[in-house]
Backbone of each chain as ProteinMPNN parsed JSONL, in Angstrom:
{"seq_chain_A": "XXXXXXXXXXXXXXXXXXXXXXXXXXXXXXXXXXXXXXXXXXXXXXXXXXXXXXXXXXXXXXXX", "coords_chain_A": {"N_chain_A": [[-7.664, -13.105, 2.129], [-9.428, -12.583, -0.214], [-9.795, -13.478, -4.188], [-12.393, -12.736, -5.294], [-12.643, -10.089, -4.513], [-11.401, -8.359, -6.623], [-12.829, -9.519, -9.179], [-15.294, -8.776, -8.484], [-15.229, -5.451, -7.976], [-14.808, -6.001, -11.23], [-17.028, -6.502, -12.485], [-18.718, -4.792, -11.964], [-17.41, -2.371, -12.8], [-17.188, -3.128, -15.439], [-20.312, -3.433, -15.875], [-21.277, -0.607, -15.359], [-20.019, 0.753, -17.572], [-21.212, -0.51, -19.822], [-23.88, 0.399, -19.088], [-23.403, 2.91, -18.91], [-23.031, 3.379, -21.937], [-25.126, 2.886, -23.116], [-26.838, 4.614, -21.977], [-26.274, 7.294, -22.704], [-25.936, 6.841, -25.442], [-28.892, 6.897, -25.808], [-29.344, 9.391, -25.421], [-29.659, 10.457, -22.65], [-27.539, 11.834, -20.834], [-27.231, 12.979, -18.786], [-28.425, 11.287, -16.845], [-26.383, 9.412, -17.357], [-24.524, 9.798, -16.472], [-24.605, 10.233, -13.114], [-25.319, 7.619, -13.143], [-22.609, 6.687, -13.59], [-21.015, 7.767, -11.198], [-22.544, 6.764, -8.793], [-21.761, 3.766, -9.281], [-19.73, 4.518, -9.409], [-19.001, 5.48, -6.099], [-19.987, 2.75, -4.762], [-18.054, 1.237, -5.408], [-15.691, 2.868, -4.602], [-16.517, 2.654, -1.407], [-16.486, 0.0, -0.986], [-14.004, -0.599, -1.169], [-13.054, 1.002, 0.317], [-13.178, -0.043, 3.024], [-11.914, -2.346, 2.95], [-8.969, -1.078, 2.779], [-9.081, -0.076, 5.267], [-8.634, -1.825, 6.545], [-6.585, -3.395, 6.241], [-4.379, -1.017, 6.678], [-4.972, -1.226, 9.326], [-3.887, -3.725, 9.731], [-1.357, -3.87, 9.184], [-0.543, -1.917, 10.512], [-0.705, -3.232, 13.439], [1.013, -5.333, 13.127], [3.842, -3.794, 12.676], [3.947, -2.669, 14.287], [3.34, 0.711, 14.399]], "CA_chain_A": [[-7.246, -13.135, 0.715], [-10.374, -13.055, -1.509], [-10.091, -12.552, -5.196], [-13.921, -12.085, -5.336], [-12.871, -8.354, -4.526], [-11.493, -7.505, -7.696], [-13.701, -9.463, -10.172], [-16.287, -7.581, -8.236], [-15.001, -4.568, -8.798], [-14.543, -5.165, -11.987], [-18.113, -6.464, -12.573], [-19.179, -3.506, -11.447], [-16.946, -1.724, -13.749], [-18.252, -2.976, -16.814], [-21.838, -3.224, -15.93], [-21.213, 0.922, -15.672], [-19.444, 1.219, -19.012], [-22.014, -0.603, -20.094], [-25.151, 1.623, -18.697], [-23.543, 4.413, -19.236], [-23.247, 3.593, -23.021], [-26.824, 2.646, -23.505], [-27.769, 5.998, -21.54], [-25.324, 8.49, -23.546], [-26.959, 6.672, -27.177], [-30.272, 7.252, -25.951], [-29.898, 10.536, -25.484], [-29.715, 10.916, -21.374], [-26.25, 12.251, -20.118], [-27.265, 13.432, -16.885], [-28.174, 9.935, -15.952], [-24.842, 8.612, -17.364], [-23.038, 10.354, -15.166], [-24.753, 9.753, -12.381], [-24.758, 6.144, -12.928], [-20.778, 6.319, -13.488], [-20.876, 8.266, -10.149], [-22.638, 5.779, -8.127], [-20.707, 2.836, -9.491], [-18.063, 4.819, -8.443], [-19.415, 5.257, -4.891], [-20.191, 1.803, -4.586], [-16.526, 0.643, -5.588], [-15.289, 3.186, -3.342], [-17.3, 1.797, -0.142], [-16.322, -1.488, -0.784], [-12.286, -0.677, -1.703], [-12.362, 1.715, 1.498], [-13.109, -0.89, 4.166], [-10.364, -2.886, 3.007], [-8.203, -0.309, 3.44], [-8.97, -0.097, 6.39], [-8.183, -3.813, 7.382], [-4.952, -3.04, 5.579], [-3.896, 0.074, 7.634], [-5.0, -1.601, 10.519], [-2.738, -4.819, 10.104], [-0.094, -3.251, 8.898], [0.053, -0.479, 12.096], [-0.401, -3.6, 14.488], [2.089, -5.539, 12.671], [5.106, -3.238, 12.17], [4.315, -1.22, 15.535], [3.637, 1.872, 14.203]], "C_chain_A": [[-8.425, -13.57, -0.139], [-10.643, -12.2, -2.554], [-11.486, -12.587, -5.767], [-13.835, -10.789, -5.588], [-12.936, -7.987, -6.06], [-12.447, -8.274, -9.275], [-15.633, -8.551, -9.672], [-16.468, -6.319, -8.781], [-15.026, -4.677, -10.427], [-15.959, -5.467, -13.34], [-18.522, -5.516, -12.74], [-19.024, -2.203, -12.208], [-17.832, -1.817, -15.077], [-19.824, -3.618, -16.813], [-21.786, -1.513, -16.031], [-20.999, 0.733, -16.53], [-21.016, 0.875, -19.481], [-23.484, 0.16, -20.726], [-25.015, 2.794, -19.434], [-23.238, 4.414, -20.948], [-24.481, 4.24, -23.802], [-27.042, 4.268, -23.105], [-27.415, 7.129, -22.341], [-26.341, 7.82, -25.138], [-28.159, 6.887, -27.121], [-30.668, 8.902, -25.419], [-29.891, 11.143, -24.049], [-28.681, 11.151, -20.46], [-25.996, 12.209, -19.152], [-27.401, 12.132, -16.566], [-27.259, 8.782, -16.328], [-24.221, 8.511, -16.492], [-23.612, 9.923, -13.847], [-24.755, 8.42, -11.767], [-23.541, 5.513, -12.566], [-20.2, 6.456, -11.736], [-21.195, 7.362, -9.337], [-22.099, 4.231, -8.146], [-20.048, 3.13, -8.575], [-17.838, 4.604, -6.615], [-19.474, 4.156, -4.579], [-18.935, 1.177, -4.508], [-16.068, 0.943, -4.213], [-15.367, 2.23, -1.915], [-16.876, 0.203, -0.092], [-14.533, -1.31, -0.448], [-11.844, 0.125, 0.057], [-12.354, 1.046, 2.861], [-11.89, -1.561, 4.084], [-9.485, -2.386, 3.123], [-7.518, 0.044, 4.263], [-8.833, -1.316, 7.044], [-6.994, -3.478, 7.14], [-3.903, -2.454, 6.277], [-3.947, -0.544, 9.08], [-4.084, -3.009, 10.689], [-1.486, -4.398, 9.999], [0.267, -2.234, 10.66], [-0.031, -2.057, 13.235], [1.097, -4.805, 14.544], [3.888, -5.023, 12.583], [5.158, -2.08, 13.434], [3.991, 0.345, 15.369], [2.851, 3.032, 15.285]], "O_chain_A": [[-8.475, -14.668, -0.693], [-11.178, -11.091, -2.564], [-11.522, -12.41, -6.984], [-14.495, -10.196, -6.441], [-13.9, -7.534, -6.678], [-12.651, -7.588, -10.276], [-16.583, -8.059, -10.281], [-17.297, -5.948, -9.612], [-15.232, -3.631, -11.042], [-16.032, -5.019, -14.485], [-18.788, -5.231, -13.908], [-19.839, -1.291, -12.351], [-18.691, -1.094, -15.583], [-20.316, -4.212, -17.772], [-22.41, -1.119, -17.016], [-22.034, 0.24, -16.979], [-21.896, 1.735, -19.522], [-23.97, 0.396, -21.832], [-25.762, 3.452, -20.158], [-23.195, 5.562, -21.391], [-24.767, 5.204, -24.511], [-27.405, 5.062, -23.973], [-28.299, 7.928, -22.651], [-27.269, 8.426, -25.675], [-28.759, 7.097, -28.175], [-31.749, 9.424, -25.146], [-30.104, 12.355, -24.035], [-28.816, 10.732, -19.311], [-25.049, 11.719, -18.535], [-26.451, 11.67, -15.933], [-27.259, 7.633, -15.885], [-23.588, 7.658, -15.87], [-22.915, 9.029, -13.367], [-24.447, 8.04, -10.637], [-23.255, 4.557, -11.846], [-19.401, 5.731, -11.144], [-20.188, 6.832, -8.867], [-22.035, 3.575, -7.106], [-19.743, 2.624, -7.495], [-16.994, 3.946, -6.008], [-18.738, 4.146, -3.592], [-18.705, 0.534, -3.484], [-15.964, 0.243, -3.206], [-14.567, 1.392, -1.5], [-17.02, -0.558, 0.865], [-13.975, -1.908, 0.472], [-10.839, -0.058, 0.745], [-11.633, 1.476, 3.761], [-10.969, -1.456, 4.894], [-8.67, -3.1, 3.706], [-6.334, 0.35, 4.405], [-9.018, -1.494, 8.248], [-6.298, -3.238, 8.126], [-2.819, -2.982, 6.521], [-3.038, -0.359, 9.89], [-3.626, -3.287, 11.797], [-0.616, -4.65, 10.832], [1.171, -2.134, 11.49], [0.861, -1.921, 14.073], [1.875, -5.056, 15.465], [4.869, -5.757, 12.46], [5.901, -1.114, 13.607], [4.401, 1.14, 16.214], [3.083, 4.236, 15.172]]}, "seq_chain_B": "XXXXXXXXXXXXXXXXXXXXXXXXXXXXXXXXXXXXXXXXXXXXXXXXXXXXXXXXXXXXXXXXXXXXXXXXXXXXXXXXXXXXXXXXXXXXXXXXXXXXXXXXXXXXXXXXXXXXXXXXXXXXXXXXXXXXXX", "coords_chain_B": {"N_chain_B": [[-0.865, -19.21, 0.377], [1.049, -19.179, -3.008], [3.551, -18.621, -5.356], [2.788, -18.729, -7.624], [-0.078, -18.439, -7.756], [-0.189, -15.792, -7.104], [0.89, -14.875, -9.172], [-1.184, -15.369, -11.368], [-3.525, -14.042, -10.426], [-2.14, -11.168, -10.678], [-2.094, -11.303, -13.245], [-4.702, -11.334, -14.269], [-5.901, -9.324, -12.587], [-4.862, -7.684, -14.206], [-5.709, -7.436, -17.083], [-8.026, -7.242, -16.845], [-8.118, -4.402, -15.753], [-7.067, -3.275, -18.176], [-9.249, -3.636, -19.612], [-11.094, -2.148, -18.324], [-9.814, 0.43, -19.011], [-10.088, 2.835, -20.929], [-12.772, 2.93, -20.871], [-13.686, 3.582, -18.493], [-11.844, 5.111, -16.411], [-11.651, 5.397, -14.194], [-12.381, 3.514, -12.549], [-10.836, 1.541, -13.037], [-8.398, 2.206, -11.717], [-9.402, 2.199, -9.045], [-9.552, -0.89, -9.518], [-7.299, -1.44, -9.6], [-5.986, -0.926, -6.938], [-7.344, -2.372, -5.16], [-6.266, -4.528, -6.026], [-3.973, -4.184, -5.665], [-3.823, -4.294, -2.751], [-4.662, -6.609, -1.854], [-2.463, -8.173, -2.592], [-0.362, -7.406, -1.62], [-1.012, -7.912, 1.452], [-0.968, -10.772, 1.084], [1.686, -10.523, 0.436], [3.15, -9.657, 3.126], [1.276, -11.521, 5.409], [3.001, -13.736, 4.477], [5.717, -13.052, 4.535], [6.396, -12.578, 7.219], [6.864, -14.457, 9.256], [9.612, -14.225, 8.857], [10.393, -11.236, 9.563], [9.531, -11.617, 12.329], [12.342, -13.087, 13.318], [14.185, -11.887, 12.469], [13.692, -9.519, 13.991], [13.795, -10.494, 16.804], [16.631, -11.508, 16.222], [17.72, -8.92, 16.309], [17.503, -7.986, 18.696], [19.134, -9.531, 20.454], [21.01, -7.639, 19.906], [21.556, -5.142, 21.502], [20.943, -3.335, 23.916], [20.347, -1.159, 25.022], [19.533, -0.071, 22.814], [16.881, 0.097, 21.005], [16.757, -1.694, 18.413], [15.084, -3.258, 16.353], [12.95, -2.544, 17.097], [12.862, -0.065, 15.971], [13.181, -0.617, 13.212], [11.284, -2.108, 12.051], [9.686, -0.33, 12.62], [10.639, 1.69, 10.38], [10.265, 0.269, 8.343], [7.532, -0.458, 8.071], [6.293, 2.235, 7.622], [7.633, 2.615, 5.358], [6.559, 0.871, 3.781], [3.67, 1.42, 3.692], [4.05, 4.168, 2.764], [4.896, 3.713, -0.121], [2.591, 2.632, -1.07], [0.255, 4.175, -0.618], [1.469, 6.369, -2.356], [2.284, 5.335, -4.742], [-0.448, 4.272, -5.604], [-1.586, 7.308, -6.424], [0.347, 7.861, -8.102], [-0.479, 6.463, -10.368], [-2.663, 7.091, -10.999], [-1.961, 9.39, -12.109], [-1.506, 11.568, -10.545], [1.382, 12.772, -10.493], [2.418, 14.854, -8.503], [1.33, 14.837, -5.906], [1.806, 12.408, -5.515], [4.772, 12.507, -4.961], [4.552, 14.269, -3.086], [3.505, 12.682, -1.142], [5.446, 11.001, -0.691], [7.427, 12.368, 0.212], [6.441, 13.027, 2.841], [6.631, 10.977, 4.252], [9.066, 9.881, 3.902], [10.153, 12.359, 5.702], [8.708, 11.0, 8.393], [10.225, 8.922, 8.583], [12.773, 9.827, 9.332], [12.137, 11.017, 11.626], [11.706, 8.617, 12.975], [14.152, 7.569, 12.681], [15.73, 8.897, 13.987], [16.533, 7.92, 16.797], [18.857, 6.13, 16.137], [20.497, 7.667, 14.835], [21.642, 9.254, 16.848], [22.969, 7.082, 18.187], [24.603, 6.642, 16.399], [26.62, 8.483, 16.227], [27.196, 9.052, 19.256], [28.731, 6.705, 19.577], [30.672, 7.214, 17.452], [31.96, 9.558, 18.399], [33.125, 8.474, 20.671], [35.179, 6.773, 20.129], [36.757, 8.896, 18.799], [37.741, 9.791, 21.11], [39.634, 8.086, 21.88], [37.98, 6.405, 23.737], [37.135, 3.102, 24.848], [34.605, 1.199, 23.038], [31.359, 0.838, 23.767], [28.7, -1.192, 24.154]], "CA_chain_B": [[-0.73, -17.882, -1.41], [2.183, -19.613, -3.96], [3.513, -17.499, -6.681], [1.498, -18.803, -8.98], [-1.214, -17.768, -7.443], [0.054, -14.407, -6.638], [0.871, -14.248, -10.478], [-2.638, -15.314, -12.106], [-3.867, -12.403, -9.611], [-1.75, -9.876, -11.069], [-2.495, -11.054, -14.829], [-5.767, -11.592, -14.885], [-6.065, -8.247, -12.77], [-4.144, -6.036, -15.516], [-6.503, -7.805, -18.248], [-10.084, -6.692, -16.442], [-7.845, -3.285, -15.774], [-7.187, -2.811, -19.287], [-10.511, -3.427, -20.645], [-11.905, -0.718, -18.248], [-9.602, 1.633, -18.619], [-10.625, 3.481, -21.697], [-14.32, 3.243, -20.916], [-14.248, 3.952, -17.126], [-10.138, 5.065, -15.921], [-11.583, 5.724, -12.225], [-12.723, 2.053, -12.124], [-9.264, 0.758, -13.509], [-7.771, 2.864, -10.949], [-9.567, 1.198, -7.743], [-9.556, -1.965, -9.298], [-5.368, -1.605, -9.381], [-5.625, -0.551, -6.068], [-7.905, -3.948, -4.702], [-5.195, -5.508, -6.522], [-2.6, -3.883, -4.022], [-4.604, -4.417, -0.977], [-4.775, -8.253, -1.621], [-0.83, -8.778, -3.013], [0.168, -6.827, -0.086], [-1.676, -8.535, 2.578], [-0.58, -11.826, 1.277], [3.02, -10.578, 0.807], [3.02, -9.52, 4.581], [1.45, -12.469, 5.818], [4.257, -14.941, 4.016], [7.118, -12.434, 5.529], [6.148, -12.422, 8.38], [8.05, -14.915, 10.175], [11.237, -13.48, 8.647], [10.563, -10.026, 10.273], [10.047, -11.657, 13.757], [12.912, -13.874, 13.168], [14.986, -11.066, 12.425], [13.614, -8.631, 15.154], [14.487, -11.696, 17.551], [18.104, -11.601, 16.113], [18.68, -7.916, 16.563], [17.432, -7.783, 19.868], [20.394, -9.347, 20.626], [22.72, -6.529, 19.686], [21.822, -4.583, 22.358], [19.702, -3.36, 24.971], [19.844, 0.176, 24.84], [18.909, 0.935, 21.558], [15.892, -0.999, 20.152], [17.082, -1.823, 17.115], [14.344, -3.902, 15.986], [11.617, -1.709, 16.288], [12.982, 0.937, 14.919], [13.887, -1.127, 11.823], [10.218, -2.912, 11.267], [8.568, 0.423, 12.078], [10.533, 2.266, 9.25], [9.509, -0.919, 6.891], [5.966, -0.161, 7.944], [6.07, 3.381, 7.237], [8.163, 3.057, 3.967], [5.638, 0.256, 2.728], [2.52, 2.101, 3.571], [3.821, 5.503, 1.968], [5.042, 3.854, -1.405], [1.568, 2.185, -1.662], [-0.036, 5.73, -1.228], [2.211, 7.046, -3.307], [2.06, 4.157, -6.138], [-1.461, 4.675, -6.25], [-1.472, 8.044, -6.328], [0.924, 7.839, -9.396], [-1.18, 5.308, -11.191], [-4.24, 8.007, -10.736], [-1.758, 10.473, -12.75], [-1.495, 12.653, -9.744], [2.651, 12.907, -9.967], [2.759, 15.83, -7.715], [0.54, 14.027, -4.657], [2.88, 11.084, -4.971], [6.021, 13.158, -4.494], [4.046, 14.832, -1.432], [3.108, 11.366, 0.596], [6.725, 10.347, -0.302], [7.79, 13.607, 1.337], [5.751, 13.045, 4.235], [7.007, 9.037, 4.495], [10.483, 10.339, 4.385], [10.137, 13.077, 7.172], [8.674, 10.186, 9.058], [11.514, 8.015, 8.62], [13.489, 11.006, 9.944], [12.361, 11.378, 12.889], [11.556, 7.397, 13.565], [15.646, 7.299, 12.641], [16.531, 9.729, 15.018], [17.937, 7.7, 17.85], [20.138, 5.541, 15.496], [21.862, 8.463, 14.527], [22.103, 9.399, 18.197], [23.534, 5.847, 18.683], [26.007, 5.985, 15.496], [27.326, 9.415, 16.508], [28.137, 8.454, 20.429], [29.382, 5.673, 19.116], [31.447, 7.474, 17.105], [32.506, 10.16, 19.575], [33.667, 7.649, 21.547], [36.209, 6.21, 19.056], [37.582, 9.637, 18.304], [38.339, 10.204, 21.95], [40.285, 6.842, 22.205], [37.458, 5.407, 24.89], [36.397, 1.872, 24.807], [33.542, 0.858, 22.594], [30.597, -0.371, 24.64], [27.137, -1.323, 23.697]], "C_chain_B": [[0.742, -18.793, -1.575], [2.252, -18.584, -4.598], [2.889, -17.48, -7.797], [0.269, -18.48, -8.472], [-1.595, -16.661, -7.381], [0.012, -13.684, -8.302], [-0.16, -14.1, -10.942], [-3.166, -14.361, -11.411], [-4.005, -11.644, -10.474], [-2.068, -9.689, -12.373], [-3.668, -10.745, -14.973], [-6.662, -9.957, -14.0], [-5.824, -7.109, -14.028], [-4.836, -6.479, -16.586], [-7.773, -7.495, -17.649], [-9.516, -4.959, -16.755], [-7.638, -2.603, -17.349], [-8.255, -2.48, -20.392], [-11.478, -2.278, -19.897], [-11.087, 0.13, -18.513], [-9.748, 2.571, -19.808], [-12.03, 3.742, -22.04], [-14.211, 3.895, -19.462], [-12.288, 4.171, -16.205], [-10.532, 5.195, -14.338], [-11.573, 3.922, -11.991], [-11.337, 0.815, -11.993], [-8.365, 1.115, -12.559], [-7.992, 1.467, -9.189], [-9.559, -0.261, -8.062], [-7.98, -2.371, -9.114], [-4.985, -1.574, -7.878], [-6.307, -1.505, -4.796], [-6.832, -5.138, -4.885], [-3.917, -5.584, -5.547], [-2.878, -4.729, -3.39], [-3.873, -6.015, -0.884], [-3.155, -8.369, -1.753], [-0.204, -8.693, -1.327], [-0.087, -7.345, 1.433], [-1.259, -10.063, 2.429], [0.896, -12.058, 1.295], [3.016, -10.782, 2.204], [2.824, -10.869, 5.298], [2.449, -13.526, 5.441], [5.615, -14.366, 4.593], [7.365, -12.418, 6.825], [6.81, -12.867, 9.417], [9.386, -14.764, 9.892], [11.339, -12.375, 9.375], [10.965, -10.211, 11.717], [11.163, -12.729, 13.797], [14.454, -12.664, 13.423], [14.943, -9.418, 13.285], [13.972, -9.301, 16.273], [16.191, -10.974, 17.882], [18.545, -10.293, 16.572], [18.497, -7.761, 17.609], [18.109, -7.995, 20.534], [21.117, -8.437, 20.734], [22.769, -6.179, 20.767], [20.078, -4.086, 23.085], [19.288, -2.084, 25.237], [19.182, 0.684, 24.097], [17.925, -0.225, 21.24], [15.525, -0.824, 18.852], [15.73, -2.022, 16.051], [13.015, -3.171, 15.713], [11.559, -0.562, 15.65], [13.098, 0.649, 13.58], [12.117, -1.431, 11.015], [9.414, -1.831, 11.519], [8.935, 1.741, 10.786], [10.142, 1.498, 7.71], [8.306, -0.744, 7.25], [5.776, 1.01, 7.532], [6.539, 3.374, 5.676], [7.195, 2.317, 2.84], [4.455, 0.768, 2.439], [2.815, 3.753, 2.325], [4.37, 4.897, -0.066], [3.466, 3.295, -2.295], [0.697, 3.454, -2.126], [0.683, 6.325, -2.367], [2.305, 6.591, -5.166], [0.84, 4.343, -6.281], [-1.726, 6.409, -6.815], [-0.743, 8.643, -7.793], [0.311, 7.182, -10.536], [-2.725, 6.318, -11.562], [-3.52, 9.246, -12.128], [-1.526, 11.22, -11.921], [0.278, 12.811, -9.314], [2.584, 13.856, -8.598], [1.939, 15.42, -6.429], [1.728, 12.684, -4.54], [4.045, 11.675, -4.235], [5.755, 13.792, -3.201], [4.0, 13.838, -0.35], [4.464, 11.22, 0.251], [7.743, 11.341, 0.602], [7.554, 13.525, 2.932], [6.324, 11.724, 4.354], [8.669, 9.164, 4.425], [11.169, 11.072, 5.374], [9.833, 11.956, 8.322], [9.863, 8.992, 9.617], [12.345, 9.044, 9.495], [13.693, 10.408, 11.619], [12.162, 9.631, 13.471], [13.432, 6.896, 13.868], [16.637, 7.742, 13.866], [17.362, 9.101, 16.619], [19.082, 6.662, 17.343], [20.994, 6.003, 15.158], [22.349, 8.831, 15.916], [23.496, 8.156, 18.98], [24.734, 5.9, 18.163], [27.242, 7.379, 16.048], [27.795, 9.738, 18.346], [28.67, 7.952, 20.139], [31.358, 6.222, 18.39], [32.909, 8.767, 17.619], [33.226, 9.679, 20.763], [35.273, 7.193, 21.11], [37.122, 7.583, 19.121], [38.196, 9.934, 19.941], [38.809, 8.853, 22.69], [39.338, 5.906, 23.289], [37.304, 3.968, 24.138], [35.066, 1.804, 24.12], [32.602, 0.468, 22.978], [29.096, 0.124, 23.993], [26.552, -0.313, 24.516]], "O_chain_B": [[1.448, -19.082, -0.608], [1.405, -17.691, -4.608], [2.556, -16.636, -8.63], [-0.487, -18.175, -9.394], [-2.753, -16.258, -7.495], [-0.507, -12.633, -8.678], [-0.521, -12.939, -11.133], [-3.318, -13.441, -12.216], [-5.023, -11.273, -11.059], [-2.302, -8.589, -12.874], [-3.915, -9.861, -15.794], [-7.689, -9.475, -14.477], [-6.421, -6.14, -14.497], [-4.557, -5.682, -17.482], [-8.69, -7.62, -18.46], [-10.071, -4.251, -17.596], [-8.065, -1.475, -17.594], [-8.325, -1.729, -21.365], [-12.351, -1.635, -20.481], [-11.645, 1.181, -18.197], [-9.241, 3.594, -19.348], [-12.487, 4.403, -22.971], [-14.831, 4.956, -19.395], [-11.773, 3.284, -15.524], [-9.708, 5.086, -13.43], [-10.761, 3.304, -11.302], [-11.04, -0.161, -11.304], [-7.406, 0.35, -12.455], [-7.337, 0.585, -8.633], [-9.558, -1.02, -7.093], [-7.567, -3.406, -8.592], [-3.92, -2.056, -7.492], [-5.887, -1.409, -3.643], [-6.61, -6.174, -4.259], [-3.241, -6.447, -4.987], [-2.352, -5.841, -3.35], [-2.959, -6.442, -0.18], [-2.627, -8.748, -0.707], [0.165, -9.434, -0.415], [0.659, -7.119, 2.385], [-1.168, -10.706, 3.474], [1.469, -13.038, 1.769], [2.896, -11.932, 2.625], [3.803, -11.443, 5.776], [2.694, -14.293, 6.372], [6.488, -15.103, 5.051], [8.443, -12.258, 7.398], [7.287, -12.18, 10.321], [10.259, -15.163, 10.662], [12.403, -12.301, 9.989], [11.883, -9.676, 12.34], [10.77, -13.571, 14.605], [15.366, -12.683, 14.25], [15.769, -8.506, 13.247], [14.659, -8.563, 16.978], [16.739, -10.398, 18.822], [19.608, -10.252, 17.191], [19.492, -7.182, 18.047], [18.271, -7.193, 21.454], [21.92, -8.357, 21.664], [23.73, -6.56, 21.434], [18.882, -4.314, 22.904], [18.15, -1.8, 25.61], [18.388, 1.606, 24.285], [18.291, -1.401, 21.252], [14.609, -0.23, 18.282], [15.399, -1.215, 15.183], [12.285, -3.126, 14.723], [10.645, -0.079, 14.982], [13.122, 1.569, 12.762], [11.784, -1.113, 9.873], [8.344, -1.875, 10.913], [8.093, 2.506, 10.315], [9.878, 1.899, 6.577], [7.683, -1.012, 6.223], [4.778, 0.992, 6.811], [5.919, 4.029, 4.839], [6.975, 2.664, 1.679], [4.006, 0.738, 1.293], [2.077, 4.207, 1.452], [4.188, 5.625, -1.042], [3.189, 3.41, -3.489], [0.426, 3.805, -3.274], [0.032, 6.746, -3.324], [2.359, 7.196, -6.237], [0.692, 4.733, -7.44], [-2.188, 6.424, -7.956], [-1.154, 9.612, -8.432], [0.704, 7.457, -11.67], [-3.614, 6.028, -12.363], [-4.258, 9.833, -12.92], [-1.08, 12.177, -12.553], [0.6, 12.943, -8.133], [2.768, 13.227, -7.556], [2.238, 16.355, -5.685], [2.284, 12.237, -3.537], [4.282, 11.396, -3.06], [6.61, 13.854, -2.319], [4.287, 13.952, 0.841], [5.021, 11.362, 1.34], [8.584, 11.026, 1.444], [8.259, 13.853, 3.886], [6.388, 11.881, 5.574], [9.36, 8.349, 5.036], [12.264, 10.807, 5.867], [10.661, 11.925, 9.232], [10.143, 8.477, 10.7], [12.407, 8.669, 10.666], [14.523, 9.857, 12.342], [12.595, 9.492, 14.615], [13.893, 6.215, 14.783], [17.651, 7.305, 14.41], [18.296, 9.564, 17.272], [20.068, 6.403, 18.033], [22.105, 5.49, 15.018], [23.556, 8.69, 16.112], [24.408, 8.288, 19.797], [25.761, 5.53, 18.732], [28.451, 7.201, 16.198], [28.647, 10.582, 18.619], [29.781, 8.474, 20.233], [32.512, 5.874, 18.64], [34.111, 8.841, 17.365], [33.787, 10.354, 21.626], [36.288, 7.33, 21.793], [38.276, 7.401, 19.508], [39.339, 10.388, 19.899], [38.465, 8.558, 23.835], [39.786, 4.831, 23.688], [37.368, 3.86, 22.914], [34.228, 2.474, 24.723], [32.555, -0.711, 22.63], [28.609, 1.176, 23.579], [25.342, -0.096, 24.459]]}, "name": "protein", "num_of_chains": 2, "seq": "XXXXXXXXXXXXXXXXXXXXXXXXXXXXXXXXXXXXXXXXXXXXXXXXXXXXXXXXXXXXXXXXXXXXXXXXXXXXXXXXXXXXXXXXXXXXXXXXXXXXXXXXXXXXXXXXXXXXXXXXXXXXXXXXXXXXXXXXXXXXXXXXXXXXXXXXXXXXXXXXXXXXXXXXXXXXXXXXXXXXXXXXXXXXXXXXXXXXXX"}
């Protein structure tokens, strides 16, 4: 149980918004998006391990 | 985990979630869905000794049918598919939710299938005046 995760995430979040402000007012789109994108990736990767702890207690838990 | 603990969680999640979600809605999305993970994992662990408490008790009933695990593995299947499914809805994707709940209901099905076997001997029994037996 650590809520680290989601102020992580949501760190993470608005450091993107952020970026990708600055980058869109100065004129550089393409590396908005890509920024938003790797955020995203990064979230992902973190959100999908737990997941997988999740799935995996749950299935040894409940038998499945 | 208390409920107050469980609550400040959930608030102070839906107040980060709100401030991304008109700059960044994917981010607001997985951070709703971190938010699960954890509730869910600390529900579970606090139920926990009610489940085996009450897989215990039914084991009792009987000896043929195993009540018990048929019971805590359609509560594992029904909790896992509404979480899919709750996120899934939270994404906007109605028509993916209604699909895993499709699929988490067929499952139930067939996990059900020897209770109906059980209720309908059972009940075949009755109509042809026999004796009731476990």
């Amino acid at each position: 149980m650590d809520v680290d995760l989601i102020f992580k995430i949501a760190a993470i979040g608005i450091l993107v918004a952020v970026l990708n402000q600055v980058l869109i007012r100065s004129g550089r789109e393409e590396q908005a998006m890509l920024t938003t994108l790797s955020g995203l990736i990064v979230v992902l990767t973190i959100i999908v391990s737990e997941i997988s702890t999740l799935f995996d207690t749950v299935k040894s838990a409940f038998g499945l | 985990m208390t409920v107050l603990g469980l609550l400040g969680i959930v608030v102070t999640a839906a107040v980060l979630a709100v401030t991304l979600r008109h700059t960044q809605p994917a981010f607001a999305l997985v951070l709703s869905l971190a938010v699960g993970l954890l509730l869910f994992g600390g529900a579970l662990s606090a139920v926990w000794p009610v489940l085996e408490r009450t897989a215990e008790l039914l084991g009792r009933l009987s000896d043929a049918v195993p009540f018990a695990e048929i019971l805590t593995k359609a509560l594992g299947i029904s909790l896992l598919t509404q979480f899919a499914a709750d996120a899934c809805r939270d994404a906007g994707e109605a028509a993916l939710a209604s699909k895993a709940e499709l699929g988490g209901k067929v499952m139930l099905l067939v996990c059900g299938m020897p209770l109906f076997e059980y209720a309908v001997t059972m009940l075949e029994q009755v109509v042809r005046g026999e004796a009731v037996g476990m």
